[in-house]
C-alpha positions as CSV (number, residue, x, y, z in Angstrom):
1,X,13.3,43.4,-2.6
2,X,15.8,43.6,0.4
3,X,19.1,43.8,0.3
4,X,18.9,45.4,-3.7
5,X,21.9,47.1,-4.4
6,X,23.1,50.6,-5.4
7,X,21.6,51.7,-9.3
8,X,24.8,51.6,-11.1
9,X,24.6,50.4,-14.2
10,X,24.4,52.7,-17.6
11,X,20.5,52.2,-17.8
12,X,20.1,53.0,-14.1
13,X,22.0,56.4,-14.8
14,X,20.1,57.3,-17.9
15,X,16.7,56.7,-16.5
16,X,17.4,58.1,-13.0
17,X,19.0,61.0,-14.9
18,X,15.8,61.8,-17.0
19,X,17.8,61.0,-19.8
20,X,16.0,61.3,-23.2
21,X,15.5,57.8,-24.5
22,X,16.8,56.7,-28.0
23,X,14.2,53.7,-27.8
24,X,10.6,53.1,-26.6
25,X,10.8,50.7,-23.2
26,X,7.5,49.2,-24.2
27,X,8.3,48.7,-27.9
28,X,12.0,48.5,-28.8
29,X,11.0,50.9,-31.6
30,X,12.5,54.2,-31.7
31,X,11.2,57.3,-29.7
32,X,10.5,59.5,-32.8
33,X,8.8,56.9,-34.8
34,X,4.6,56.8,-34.6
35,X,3.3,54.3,-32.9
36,X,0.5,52.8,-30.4
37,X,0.7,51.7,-27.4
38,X,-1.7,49.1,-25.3
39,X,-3.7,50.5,-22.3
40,X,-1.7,49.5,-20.1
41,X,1.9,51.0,-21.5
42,X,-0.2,54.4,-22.1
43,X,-1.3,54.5,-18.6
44,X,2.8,54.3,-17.4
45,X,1.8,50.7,-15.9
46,X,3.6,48.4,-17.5
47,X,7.2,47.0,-17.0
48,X,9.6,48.6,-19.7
49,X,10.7,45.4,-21.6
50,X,13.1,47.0,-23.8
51,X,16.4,49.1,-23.2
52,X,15.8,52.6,-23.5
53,X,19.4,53.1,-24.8
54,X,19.9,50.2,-27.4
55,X,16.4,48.8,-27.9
56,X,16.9,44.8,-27.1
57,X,14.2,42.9,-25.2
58,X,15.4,42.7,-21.3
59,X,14.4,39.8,-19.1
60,X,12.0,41.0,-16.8
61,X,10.9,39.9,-13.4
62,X,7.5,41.1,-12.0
63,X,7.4,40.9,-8.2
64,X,3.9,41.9,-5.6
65,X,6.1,45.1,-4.8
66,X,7.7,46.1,-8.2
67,X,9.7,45.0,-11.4
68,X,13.3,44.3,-12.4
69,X,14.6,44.3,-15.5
70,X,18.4,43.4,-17.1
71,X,19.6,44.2,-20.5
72,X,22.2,41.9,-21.1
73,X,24.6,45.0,-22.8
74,X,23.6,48.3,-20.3
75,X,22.4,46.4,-17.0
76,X,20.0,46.7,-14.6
77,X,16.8,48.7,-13.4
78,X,14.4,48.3,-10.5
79,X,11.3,50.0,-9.6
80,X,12.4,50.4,-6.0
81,X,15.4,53.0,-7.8
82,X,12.6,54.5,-9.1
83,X,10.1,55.8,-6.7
84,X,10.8,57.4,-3.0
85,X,8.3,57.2,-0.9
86,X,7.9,60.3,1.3
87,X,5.9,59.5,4.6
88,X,4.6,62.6,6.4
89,X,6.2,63.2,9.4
90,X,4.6,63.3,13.1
């Protein structure tokens, strides 16, 4: 997505901070609670749909090159924020 701005909401800073979550982002439940997960939330491959800090649902947009998701308390978080691609150098 071009022209995304800067992570700087309080869900961008925990997540890019490897902050320990208080909720599940593919349940809403909490972390230390037992639970199962679908394929593809086990395998890391689906959007987080829930706010790692409060547990409410987020809207969340699925585009060809990534996600985005906004929880309507702690803000936003892209994939792009996420991953860095590295390209080898010639």
């Amino acid at each position: 997505m071009s022209g995304l701005s800067e992570p700087t909401s309080e869900l961008a800073a925990a997540v890019l901070a490897g902050d320990e979550p208080i909720f599940h982002p593919n349940t809403g439940k909490p972390i230390e609670e037992v639970f199962t997960l679908h394929p593809a939330a086990a395998a890391g491959l689906d959007v987080p749909r829930y706010c790692q800090i409060c547990g409410r649902r987020m809207v969340a947009q699925v585009r060809p090159d990534g996600w985005h998701t906004k929880c309507s308390r702690h803000g936003e978080l892209d994939s792009e924020w996420l991953y860095v691609e590295h390209l080898p150098e010639s």
